[in-house]
PyMOL CGO cylinders between C-alpha atoms (Angstrom):
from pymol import cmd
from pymol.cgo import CYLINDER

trace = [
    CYLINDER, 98.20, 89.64, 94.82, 99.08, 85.95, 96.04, 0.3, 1, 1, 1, 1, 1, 1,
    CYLINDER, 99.08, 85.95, 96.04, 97.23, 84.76, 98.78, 0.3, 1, 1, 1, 1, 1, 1,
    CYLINDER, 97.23, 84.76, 98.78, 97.68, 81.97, 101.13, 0.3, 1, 1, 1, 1, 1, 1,
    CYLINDER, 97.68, 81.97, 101.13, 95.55, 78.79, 100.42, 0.3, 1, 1, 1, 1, 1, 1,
    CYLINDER, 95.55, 78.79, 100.42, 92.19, 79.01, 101.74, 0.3, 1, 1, 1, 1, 1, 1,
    CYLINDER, 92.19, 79.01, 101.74, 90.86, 76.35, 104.24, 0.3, 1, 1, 1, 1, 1, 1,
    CYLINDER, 90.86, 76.35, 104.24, 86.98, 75.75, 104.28, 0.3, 1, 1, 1, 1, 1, 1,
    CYLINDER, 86.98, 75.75, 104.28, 86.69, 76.46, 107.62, 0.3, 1, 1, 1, 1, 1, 1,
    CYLINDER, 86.69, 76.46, 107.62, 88.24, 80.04, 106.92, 0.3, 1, 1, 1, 1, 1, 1,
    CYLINDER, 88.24, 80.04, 106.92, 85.64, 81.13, 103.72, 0.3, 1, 1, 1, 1, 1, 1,
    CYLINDER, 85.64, 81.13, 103.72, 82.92, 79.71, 106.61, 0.3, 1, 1, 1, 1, 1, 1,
    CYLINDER, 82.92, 79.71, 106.61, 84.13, 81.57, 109.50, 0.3, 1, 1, 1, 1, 1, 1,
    CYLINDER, 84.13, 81.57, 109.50, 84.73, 85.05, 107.62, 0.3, 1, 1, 1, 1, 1, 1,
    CYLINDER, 84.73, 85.05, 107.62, 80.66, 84.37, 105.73, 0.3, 1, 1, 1, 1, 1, 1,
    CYLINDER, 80.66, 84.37, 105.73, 79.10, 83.48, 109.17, 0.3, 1, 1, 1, 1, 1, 1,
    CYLINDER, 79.10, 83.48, 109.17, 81.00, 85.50, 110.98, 0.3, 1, 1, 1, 1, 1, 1,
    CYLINDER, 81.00, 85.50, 110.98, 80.08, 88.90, 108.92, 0.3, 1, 1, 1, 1, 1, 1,
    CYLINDER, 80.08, 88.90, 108.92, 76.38, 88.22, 110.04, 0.3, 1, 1, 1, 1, 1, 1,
    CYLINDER, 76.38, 88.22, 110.04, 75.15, 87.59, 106.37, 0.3, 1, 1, 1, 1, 1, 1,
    CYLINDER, 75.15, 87.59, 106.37, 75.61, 84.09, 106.30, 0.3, 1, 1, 1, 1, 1, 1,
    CYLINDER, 75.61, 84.09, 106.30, 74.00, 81.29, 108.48, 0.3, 1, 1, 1, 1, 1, 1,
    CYLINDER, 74.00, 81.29, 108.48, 75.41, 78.11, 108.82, 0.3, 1, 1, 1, 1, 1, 1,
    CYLINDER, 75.41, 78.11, 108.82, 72.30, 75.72, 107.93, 0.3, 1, 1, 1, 1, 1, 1,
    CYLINDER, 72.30, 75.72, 107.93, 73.50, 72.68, 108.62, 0.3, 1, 1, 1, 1, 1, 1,
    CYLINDER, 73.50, 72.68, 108.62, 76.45, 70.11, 107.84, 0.3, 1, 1, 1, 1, 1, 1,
    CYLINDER, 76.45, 70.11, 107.84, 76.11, 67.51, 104.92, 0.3, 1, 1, 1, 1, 1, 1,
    CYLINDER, 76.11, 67.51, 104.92, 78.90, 65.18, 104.85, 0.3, 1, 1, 1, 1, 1, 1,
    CYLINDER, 78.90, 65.18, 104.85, 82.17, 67.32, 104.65, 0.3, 1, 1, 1, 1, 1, 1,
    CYLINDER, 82.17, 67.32, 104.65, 80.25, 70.55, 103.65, 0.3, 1, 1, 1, 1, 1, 1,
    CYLINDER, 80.25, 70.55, 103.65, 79.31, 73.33, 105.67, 0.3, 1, 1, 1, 1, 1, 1,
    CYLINDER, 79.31, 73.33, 105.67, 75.89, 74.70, 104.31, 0.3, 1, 1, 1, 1, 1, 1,
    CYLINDER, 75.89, 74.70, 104.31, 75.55, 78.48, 104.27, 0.3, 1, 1, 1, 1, 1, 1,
    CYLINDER, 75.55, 78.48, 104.27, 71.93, 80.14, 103.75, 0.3, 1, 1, 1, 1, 1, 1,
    CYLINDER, 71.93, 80.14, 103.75, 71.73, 83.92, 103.06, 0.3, 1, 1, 1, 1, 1, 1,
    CYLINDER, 71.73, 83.92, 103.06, 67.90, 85.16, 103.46, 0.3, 1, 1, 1, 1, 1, 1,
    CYLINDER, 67.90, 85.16, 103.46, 67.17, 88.31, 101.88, 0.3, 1, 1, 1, 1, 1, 1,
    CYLINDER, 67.17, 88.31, 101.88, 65.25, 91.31, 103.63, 0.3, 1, 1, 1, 1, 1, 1,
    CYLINDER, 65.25, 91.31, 103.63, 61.46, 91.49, 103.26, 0.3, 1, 1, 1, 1, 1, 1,
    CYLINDER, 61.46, 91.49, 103.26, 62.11, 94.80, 100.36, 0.3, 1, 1, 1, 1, 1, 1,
    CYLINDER, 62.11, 94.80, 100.36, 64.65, 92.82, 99.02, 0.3, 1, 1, 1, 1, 1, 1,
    CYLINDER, 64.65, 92.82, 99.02, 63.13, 91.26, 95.78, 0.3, 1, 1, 1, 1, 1, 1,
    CYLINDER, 63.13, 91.26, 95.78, 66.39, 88.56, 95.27, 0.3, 1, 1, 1, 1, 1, 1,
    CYLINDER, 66.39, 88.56, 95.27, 65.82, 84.75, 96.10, 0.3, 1, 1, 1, 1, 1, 1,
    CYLINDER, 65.82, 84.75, 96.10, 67.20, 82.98, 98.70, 0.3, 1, 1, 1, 1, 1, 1,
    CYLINDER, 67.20, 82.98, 98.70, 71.10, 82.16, 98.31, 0.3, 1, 1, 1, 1, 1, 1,
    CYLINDER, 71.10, 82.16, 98.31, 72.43, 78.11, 99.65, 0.3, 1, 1, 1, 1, 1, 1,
    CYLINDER, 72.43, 78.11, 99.65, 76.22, 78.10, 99.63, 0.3, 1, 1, 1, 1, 1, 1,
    CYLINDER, 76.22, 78.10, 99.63, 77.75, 74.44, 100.18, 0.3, 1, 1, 1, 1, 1, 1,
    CYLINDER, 77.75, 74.44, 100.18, 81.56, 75.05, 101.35, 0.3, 1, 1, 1, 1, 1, 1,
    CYLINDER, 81.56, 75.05, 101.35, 83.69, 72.15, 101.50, 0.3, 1, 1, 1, 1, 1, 1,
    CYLINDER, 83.69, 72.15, 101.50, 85.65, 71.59, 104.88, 0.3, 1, 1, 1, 1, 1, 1,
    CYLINDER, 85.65, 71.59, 104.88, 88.71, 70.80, 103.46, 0.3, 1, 1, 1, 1, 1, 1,
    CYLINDER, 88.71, 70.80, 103.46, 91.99, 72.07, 104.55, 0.3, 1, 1, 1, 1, 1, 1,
    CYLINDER, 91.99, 72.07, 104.55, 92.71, 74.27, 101.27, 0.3, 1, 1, 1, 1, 1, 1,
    CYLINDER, 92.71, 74.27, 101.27, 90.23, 75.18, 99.20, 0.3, 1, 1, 1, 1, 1, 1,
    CYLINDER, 90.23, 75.18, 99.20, 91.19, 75.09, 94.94, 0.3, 1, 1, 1, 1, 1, 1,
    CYLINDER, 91.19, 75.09, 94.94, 91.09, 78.23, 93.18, 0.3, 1, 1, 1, 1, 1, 1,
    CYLINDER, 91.09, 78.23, 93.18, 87.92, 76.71, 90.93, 0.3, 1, 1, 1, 1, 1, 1,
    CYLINDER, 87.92, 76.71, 90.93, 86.01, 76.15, 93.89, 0.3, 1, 1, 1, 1, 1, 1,
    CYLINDER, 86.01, 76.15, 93.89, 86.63, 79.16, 95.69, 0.3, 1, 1, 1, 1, 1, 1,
    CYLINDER, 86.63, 79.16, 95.69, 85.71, 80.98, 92.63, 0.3, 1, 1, 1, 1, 1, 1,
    CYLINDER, 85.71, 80.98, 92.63, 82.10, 79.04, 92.83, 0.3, 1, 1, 1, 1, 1, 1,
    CYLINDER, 82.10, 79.04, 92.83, 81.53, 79.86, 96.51, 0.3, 1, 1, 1, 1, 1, 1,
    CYLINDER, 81.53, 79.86, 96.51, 82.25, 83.59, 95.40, 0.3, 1, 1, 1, 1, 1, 1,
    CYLINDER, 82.25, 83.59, 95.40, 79.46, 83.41, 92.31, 0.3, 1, 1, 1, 1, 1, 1,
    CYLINDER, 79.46, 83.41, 92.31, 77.15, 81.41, 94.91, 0.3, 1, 1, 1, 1, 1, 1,
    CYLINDER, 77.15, 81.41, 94.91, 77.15, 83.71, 97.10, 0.3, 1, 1, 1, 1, 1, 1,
    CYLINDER, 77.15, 83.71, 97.10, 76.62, 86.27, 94.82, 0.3, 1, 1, 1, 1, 1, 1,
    CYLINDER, 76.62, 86.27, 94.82, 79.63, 87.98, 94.83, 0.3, 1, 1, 1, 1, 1, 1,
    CYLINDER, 79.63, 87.98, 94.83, 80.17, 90.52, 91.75, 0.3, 1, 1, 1, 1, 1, 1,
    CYLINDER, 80.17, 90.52, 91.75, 84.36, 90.83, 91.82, 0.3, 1, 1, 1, 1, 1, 1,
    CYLINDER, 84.36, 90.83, 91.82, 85.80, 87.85, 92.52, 0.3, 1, 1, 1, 1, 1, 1,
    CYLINDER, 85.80, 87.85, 92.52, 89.34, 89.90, 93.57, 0.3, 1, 1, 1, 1, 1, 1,
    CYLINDER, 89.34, 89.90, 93.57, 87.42, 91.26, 96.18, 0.3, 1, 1, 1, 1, 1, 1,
    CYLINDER, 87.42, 91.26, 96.18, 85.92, 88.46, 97.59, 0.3, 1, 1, 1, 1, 1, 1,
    CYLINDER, 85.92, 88.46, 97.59, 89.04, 86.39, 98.15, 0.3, 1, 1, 1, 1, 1, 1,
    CYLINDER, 89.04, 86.39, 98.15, 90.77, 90.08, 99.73, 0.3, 1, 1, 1, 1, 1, 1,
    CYLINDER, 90.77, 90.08, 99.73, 88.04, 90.04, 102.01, 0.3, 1, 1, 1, 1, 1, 1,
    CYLINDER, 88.04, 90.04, 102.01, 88.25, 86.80, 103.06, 0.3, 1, 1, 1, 1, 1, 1,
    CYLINDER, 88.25, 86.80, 103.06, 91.64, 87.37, 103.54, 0.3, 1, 1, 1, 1, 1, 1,
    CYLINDER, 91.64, 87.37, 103.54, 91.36, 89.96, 105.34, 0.3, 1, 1, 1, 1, 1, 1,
    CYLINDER, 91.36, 89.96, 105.34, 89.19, 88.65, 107.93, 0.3, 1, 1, 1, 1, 1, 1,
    CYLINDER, 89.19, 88.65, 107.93, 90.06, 85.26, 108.78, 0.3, 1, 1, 1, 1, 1, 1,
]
cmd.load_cgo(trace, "trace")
């Protein structure tokens, strides 16, 4: 499936938006997402630096996704789609 190009402030709006994501703080052009796990949750931590840009390459997108711990990479960018 094709998708429309992705804009930074889309992937950061859908991720904060969906209540897992915080956004931390800005560093330059980056947004900085922080995912805390539960207290039974025995994962670390997660920091996702998104770049503000106005499209977003296919690369990076595909680092947010593994950042942010996604497992299918098809379903990440559908459900970012989806929501923005």
């Amino acid at each position: 499936m094709s998708y429309a190009p992705f804009s930074g402030r889309d992937v950061v709006k859908v991720m904060v938006n969906s209540g897992i994501y915080e956004w931390q703080r800005t560093r330059g052009d980056h947004a900085i997402l922080r995912w805390e796990p539960p207290e039974d949750h025995d994962a670390e931590a997660r920091t996702v630096p998104v770049p503000l840009h106005d499209e977003i390459s296919e690369g990076t997108l595909q680092k947010i996704a593994d950042q942010a711990g996604a497992k299918d990479y098809q379903k990440f960018k559908r459900w970012i789609d989806q929501n923005r």
